[in-house]
Residue, then its C-alpha position, 0 to 999 in steps of 0.5 A: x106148061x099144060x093145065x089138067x083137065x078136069x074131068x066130070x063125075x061122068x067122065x071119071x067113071x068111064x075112064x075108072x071103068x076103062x082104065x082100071x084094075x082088070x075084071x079078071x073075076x067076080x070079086x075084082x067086079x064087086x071091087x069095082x062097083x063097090x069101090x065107085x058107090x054103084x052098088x048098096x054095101x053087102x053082099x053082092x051076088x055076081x054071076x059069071x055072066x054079069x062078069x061077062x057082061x061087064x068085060x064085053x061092055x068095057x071091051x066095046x066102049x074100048x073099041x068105040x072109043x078108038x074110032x075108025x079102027x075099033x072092031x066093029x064086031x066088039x062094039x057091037x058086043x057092047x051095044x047089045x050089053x047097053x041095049x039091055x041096061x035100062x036107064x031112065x031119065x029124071x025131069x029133074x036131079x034129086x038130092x041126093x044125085x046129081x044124075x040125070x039118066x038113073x037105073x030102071x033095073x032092080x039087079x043089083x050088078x045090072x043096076x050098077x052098070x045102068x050107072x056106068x052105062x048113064x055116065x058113058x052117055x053124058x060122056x058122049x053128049x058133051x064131048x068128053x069122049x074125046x079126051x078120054x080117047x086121047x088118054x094113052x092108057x085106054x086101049 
């Protein structure tokens, strides 16, 4: 019998972030950050480029995370979306988070993917990419 991991808070994010219902439109995006407490409640203005954003980062960590056969072109798409999502380090977590890599952004759509963008690194630094990649639902 097999234990289930335990993802992180991190880890959860990401795989949510690359598993999760399709980005189909801006509503299915503002479901997304509202519903992972990335965004303040109320209306959120979301442009068809910060859709497009967010679908060509989901799409690039994607593809990074299948390694050598990942499209080279499409993980570069998504480094040039996480190049652009500013995020600052703490010297120390708050209270009230527990994050160490916070938003340095003041839009609100760019400022929730910073978080998503701050949880793909702890993912990385840990190692947790590796189970998140065997997962068979990311693509």
């Amino acid at each position: 019998m097999q234990t289930p991991t335990q993802h992180s808070t991190a880890a959860a994010l990401v795989s949510d972030f690359l598993t999760g219902e399709v980005l189909g439109d801006r509503a299915d995006l503002a479901h997304f950050l509202r519903e992972h407490r990335l965004v303040t409640e109320g209306a959120i203005p979301i442009t068809l480029a910060d859709l497009d954003e967010a679908v060509v980062l989901r799409d690039g960590m994607r593809e990074a995370l299948r390694g050598p056969d990942g499209d080279e072109e499409t993980v570069a798409r998504g480094q040039k979306v996480l190049d652009g999502l500013r995020v600052t380090v703490r010297m120390m977590p708050g209270p009230e988070t527990a994050e160490h890599l916070v938003p340095a952004v003041v839009d609100e759509v760019r400022r929730g993917l910073a978080r998503v963008a701050g949880a793909w690194a702890t993912v990385l630094a840990t190692g947790e990419w590796r189970h998140l990649r065997s997962q068979s639902s990311v693509r």
